[in-house]
N, C-alpha and C positions, 0 to 999 in steps of 0.2 A: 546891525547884526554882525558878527563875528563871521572870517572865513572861516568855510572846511578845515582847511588846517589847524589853524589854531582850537575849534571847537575837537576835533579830533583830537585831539593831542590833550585837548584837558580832560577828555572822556577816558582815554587809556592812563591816565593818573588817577583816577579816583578811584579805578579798579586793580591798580597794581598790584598791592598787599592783600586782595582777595579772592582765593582762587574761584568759588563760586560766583563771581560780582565778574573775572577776569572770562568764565568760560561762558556765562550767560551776553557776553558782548560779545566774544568772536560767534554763536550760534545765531545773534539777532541779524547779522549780515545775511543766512541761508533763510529766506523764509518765500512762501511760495512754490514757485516753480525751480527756485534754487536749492530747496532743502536736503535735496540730497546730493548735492555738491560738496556738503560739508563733511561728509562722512568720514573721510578720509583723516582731514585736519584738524577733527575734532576729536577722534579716536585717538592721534597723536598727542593732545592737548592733553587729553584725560591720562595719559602716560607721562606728561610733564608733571602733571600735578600730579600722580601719584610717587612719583621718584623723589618728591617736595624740590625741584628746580627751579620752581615758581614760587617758594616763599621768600619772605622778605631778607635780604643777606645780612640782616642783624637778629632773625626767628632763633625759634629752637624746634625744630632744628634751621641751621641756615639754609636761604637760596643762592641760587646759582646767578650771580649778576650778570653773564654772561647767555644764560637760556631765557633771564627777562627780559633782557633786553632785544634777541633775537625775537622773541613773542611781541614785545612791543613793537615793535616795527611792522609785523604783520598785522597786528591790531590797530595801528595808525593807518594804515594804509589801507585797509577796508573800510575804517568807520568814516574815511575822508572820502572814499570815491560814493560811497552810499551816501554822503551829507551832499556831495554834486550831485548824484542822480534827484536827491531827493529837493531841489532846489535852492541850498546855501549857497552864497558868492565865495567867488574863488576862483582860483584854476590848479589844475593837480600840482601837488606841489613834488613829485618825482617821476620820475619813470615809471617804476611802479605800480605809482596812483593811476595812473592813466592805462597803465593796462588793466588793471581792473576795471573803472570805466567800460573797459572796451565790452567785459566777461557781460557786468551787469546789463548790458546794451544787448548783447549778442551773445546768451551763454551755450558755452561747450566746452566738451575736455581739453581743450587744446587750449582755449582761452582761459580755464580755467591754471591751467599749470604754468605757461604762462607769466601770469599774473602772480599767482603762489607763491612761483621757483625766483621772480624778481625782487619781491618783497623779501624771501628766506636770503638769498645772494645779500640783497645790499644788507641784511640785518648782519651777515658774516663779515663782509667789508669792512662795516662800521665800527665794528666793536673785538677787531683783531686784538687791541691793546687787552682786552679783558680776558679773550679765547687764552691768551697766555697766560695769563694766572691760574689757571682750571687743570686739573691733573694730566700725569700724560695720557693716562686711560680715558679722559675725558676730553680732551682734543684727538684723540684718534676716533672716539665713537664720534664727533663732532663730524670729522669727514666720511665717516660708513653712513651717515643717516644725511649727508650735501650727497655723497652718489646715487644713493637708492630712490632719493626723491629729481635726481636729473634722471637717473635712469628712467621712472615710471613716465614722465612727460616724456620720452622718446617711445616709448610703446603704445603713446596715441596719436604721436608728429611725426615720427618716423620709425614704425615695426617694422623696417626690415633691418634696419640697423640695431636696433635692442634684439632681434629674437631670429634674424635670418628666415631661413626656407619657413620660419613658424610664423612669419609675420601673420596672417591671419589674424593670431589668436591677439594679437597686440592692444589694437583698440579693446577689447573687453577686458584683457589680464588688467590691462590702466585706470582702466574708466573709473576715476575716481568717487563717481555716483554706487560703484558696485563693491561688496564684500571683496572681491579677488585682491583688491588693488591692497589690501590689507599684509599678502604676501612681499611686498616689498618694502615697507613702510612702516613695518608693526616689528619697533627694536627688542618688543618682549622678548620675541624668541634666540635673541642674539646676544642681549647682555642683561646684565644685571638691572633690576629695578630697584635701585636705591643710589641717595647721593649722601656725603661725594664714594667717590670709588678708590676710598683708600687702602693701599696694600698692594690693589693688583695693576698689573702691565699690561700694554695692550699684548705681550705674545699671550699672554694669559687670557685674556677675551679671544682670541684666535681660536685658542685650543680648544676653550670653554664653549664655543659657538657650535650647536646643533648641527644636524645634519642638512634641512634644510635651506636655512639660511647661509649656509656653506656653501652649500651648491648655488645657491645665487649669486654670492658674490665673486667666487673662485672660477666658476664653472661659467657665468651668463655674463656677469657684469664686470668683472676685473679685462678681460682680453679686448674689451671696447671702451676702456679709460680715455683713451685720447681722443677718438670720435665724440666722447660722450659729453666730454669739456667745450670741443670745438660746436657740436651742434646747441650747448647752451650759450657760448660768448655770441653766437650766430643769429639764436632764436631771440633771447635777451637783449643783446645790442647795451651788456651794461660794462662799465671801465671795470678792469680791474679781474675779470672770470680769467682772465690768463695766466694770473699768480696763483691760484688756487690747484695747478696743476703744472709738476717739472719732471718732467723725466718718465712722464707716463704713470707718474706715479701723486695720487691725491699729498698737497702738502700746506691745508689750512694751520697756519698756528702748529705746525707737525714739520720735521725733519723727513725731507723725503726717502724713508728709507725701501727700497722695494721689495727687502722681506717681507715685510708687512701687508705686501701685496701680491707678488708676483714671486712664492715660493713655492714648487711643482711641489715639491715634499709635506706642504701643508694642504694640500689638496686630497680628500678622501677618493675612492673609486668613484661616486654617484658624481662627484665635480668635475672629475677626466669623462665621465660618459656623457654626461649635460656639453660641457664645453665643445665634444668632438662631434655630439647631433647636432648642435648648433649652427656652427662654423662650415659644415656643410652648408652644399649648393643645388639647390631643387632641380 
């Protein structure tokens, strides 16, 4: 019999080139008392494949070799820790792998993200050489959708640091089992649904970015950049989370520039009000 790994791996190949074949495997992982764990990653999924990021990069229209390959990796990495639970030989063959393991053993939000945000990291790691070939708008959305997804795993590991005096509300805004968590996570309301994204610049998604997704990132999540890095290279324990951030400023496959992040003048009123209740001390 074939290891997990290898069996994994030729499961997320026969499903590559099809997005129904590709989201009908990442939902066979949620079943049970897991099923709504998936809510979150699946909704994202269904945003990949509606952008067409997930067709093939010879389709018509093309995909994105870059968001398949991130997918894959997540997709290796679940159908490999579920082929261990489910009795294949083997031993995890990443970090990763083994955290998931742990989720399906022991599930909770925390375990769950986790596991997620290790799979998503190493999928950026690996495949820097390709992030480079993707537009600039498309490496800069690459790193708005790496924070929002460290952000939301710190508002069930650690809300006082994503949300301050409001920590309370942390564990449920996150809970990836619940609709809320959708407010950080769901890029519809922040950029474009369609690839590639030729013509515009990231100041151009700045501008273009809603009210509320503004306010989370200007206002909640940009002022806790460096905390946010440090408590994933921490919670992860994976090589490499350290490049991902210079200067306070997100710099996957991007030029750290901190316009891009850290300009008071692109900040609406509701992002100065957000950041200043925040930031307060109960």
């Amino acid at each position: 019999m074939t290891d997990a790994a290898h069996t994994a791996a030729t499961r997320v190949r026969r499903v590559a080139d099809g997005a129904a074949a590709r989201f009908k495997l990442a939902a066979a992982f949620y079943t049970g008392d897991r099923i709504r764990y998936g809510r979150a990653e699946l909704s994202f999924l269904r945003w990949e494949i509606a952008r067409g990021v997930l067709n093939r990069p010879t389709g018509d229209p093309p995909g994105s070799p870059w968001w398949r390959a991130v997918n894959d990796r997540l997709l290796r990495d679940k159908t490999e820790a579920l082929l261990l639970a489910d009795g294949h030989s083997g031993e995890p063959s990443t970090r990763s792998v083994r955290l998931w393991g742990e989720f399906l053993r022991r599930p909770s939000p925390a375990a769950w993200y986790r596991a997620h945000n290790a799979s998503i990291i190493t999928g950026y790691l690996e495949n820097d050489t390709l992030a480079r070939s993707e537009l600039p708008a498309e490496r800069f959305m690459m790193n708005v959708a790496l924070v929002r997804v460290l952000y939301a795993h710190t508002l069930v590991a650690r809300p006082r640091l994503a949300l301050g005096p409001f920590a309370p509300l942390g564990r449920l805004l996150g809970d990836p089992r619940s609709g809320t968590v959708g407010l950080f996570l769901d890029l519809r309301r922040a950029f474009p649904e369609r690839y590639p994204l030729r013509g515009l610049s990231a100041e151009y998604l700045i501008a273009a970015e809603g009210p509320l997704p503004r306010a989370l990132d200007y206002g909640i999540i940009v002022p806790r950049l460096v905390p946010l890095y440090e408590f994933a290279a921490e919670s992860l324990a994976l090589p490499g989370i350290e490049d991902l951030i210079s200067d306070g400023t997100p710099c996957y496959a991007w030029p750290p520039r901190r316009s891009h992040w850290h300009d008071a003048t692109a900040l609406h009123l509701s992002s100065r009000l957000t950041a200043y209740a925040v930031r307060q001390r109960a």
